[in-house]
N, C-alpha and C positions, 0 to 999 in steps of 0.2 A: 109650739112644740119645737124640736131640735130640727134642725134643715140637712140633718144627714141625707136623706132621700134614697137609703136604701146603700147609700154609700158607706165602708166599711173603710176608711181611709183614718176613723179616727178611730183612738186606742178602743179594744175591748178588755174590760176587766173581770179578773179570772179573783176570785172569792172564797180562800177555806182558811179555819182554823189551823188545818195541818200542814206542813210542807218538808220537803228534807231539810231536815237533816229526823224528822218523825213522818215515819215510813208505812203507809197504812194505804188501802185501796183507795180510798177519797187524793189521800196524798199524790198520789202515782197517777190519778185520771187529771187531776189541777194541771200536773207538771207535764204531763202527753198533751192535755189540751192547751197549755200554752207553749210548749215545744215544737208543736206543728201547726198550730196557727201563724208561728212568726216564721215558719219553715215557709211558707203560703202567700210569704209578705206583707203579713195580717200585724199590724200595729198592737201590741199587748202589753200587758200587767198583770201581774200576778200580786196580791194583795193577802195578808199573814201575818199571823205573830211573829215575835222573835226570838229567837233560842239561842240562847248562852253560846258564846263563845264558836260560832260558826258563821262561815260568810258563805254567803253565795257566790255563784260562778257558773250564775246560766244566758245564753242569749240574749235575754231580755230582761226587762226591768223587774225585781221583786221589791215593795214595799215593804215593808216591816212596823210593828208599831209595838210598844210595850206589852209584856207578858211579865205574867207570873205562873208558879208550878202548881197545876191541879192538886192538891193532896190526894195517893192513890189510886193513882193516875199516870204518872211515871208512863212516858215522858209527853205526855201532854200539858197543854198553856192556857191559860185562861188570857184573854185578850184586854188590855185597857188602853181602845185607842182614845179616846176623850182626856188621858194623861199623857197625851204625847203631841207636842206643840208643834216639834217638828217635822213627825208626821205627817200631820194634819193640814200645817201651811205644803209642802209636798204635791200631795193627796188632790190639793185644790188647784193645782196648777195642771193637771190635768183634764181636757175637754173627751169624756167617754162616747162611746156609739153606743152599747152595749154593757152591761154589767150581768156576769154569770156569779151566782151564789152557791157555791159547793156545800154549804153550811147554813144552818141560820143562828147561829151564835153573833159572836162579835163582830166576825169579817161580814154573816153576812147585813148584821145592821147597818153596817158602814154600806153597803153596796145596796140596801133599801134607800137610805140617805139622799146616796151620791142620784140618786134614779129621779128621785122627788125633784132634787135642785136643778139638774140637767135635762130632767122630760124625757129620759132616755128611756127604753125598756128594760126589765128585771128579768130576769131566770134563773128559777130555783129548784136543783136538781136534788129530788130525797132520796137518800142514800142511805141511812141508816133506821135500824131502831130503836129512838130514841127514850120510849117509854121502858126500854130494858136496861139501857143505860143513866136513866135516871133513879130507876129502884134498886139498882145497884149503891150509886152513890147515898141515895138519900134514907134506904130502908122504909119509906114510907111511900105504902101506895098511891094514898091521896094525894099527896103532893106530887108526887112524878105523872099523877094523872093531871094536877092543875100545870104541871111545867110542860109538858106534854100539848096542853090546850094551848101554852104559848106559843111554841113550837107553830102549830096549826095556824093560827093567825099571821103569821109570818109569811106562810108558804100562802094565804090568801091573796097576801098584797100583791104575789107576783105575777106578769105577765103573762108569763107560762110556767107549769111544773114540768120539768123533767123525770121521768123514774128510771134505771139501769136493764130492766125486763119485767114481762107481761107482769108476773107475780109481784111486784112489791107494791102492785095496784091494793090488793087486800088487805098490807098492811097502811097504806096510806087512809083509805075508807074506815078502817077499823078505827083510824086515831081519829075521824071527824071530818077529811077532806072531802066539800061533792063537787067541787070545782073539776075541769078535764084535766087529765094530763097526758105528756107525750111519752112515746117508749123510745128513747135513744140507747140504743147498747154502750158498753166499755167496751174498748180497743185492747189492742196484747202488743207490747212490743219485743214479742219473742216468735211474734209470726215471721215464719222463712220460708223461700220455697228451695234453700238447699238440704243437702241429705242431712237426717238427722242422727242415720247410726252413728260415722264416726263424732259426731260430740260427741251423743251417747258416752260410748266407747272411751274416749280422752275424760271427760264427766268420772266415771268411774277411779279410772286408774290414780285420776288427781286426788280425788278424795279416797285413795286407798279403801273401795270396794270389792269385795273378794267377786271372783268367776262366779259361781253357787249362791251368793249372799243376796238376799230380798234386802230392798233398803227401801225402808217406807220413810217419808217428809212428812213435816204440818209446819206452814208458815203463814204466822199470822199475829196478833197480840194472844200472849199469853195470858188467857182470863177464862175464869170458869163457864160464863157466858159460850165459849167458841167450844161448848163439850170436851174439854182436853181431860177432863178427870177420865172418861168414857175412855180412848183413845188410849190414857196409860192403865188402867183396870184392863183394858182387851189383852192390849200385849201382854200380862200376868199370866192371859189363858192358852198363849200361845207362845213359852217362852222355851219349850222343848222343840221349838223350828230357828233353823238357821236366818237370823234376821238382821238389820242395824235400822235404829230408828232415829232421824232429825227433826227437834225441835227447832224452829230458824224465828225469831223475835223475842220480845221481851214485855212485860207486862207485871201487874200486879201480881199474882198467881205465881209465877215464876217460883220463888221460894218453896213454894208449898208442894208446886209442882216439881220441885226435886227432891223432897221430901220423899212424896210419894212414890218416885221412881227408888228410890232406898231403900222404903219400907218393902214395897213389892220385889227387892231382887234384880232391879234392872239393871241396874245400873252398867251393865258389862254390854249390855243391846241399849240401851239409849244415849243420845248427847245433846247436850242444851248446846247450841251454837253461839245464838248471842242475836244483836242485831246486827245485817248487811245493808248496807245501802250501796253498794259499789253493784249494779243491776248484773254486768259479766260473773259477777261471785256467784248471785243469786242464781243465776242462770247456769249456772254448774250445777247446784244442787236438783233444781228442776229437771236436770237432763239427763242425772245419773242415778236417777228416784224411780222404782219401779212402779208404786202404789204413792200417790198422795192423798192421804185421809185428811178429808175435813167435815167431821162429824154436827157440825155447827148447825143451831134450829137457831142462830140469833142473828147471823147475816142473811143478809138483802139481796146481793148480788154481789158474789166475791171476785174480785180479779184474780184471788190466787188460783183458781178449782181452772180459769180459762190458760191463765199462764202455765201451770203446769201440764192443761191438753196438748198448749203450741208445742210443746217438747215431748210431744205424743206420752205424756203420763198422766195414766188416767186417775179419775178421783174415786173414793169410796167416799159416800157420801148418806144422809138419811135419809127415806123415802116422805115427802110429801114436804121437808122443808125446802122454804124458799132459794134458799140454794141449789135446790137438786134440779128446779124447773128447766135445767138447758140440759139434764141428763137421761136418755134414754136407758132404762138397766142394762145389762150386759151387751149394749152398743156402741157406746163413747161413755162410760161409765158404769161406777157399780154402785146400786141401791139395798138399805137395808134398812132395818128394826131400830127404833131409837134404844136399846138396851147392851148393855155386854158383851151378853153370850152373843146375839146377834153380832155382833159388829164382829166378834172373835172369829165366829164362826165364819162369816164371809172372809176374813184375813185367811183362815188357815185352809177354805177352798181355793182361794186365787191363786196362795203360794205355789198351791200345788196344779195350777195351771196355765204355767208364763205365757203359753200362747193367746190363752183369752186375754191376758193383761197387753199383749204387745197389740192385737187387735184391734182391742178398745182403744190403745192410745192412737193407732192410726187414724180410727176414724174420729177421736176426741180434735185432735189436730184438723183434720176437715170441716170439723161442726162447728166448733165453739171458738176457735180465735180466730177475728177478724182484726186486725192492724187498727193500732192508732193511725196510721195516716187515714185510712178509709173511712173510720169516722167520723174524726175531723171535718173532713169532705164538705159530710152530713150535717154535721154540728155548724163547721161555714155559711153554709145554703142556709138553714132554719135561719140563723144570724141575722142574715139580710133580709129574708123574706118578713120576720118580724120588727125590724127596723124600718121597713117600707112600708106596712101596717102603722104602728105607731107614729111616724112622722103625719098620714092620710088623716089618722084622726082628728 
């Protein structure tokens, strides 16, 4: 076995399909976790496709290996590191402690691989799901339930599973896993402990927000899957209220979903943003958002619903999906009906009572964002403790 002995002096490897300059919560926890582990003095790599025409410019080391464009998918990559020579020679000049797999696609085969050769330990943190994203792509049940089972087997090999919170335990068992897993949360890197009205306040004026005006957010991929149909049908039922509503990323849907804001008369209350990746941008919109809805029954555990509490803006969200488990109703959030009228309905009570929304955000900021650094922490400690495992064996 590897003679680390618990020792963390050799690199650990950070493993997803996604990375900046493609902006998504898996995205954002790779780049926190290898942000503040080399914050920590922690030797790392970060391990990814490559995307056209962007370079990196972070801390530490990003691998890259050949990509092609998902058809559909926009702007995701399908991975082909087995066509990348010198990659590969790279890759192998590295001695890991650790291999973390954010993914089990491409990167994380590569980080199965490197695990086998090296005697190192594996950990494979599930984050999404993927049986919804496969019947998306493929229209066929059966098959997304046989790619789904692949999936499954992946996550066996490793060490340990990681989950984001309690709940994504049920979608994991649901897909076939009876192996343990760990709960490690997601960090926020918009936890402060300075004041947060004046942002607030600055947040507003920059994005030309009126005194009077409710400004609802949704940032995330624009795809049917994250309920956005839901979200611009509500706003239709409530378009006699003074409102402005940000759509903030990009996605398949996008099109369609401007369409619809057309058809329905929106157009004068809604604005498709675009994608940010500039985190202070983003962080303006979070801070100057009264309500952030994310009506979503297809995420796991979203980082946006926790980023937007640290900016004390609380989420409207659906009762009993897995997203909603960190929210308490009208305590650090608001819960509703996966329907319409329902969601309208909650829009057009809150509007009309800012103090419950400023409430909720206060204590959403108490509850729900805890810092990447503190995680980290967390994530460090596991690191070692299982490296001092595996070496005993």
């Amino acid at each position: 076995m590897s003679n680390t002995q618990g020792d963390t002096t050799k690199t650990i490897g950070i493993f997803n399909d996604s990375f900046p300059p493609i902006m998504d919560g898996v995205s954002l926890t790779a780049q926190n976790y290898a942000y503040w582990l080399q914050k920590k003095n922690q030797p790392v790599c970060v391990v990814t496709p490559k995307s056209p025409n962007y370079t990196d410019n972070e801390p530490y080391p990003v691998l890259r290996y050949t990509s092609i464009p998902i058809i559909g998918r926009k702007p995701y990559r399908l991975g082909l590191p087995k066509m990348d020579l010198s990659f590969n020679t790279e890759i192998n000049k590295i001695s890991f402690g650790l291999v973390h797999a954010h993914c089990p696609f491409s990167s994380g085969e590569i980080a199965l691989t490197i695990a086998k050769e090296q005697h190192i330990p594996l950990v494979a943190t599930f984050h999404s799901k993927y049986r919804d994203d496969f019947e998306h792509s493929v229209r066929n049940k059966r098959i997304a339930g046989m790619m789904t089972k692949e999936v499954m087997r992946f996550f066996k090999k490793a060490d340990e599973v990681w989950i984001p919170q309690a709940s994504v335990e049920e979608t994991i068992r649901e897909y076939g896993f009876k192996g343990k897993v760990e709960i490690v949360d997601n960090g926020n890197d918009f936890s402060s402990t300075e004041p947060i009205e004046p942002i607030k306040k600055q947040a507003r004026l920059n994005l030309h927000i009126a005194e009077n005006e409710t400004l609802l957010l949704f940032v995330g991929q624009h795809i049917w899957e994250k309920n956005t149909r839901l979200i611009i049908e509500s706003l239709a039922l409530i378009k006699d209220l003074s409102f402005k509503m940000f759509f903030v990323g990009i996605g398949y849907a996008l099109d369609d979903m401007k369409q619809l804001v057309d058809k329905l008369e929106l157009n004068s209350k809604v604005v498709f943003v675009g994608v940010i990746t500039d985190r202070e941008q983003i962080k303006q919109y979070y801070a100057a958002a009264d309500l952030f809805l994310f009506p979503s029954i297809y995420d796991n555990a979203p980082l946006v619903v926790r980023e937007a509490g640290a900016l004390q803006t609380p989420s409207v969200l659906i009762e009993g999906a897995s997203a909603a488990d960190i929210i308490t109703d009208n305590f650090n959030g608001f819960l509703t009906n996966n329907s319409t009228e329902s969601f309208a309905g909650k829009l057009r009570e809150l509007i009309a009572a800012p103090d419950k929304i400023r409430q909720a955000g206060v204590n959403a900021s108490k509850t729900i964002a805890r810092s990447w650094e503190s995680v980290t922490e967390e994530v460090l400690d596991r690191y070692q403790k299982l490296i001092k495992r595996t070496w005993r064996r």
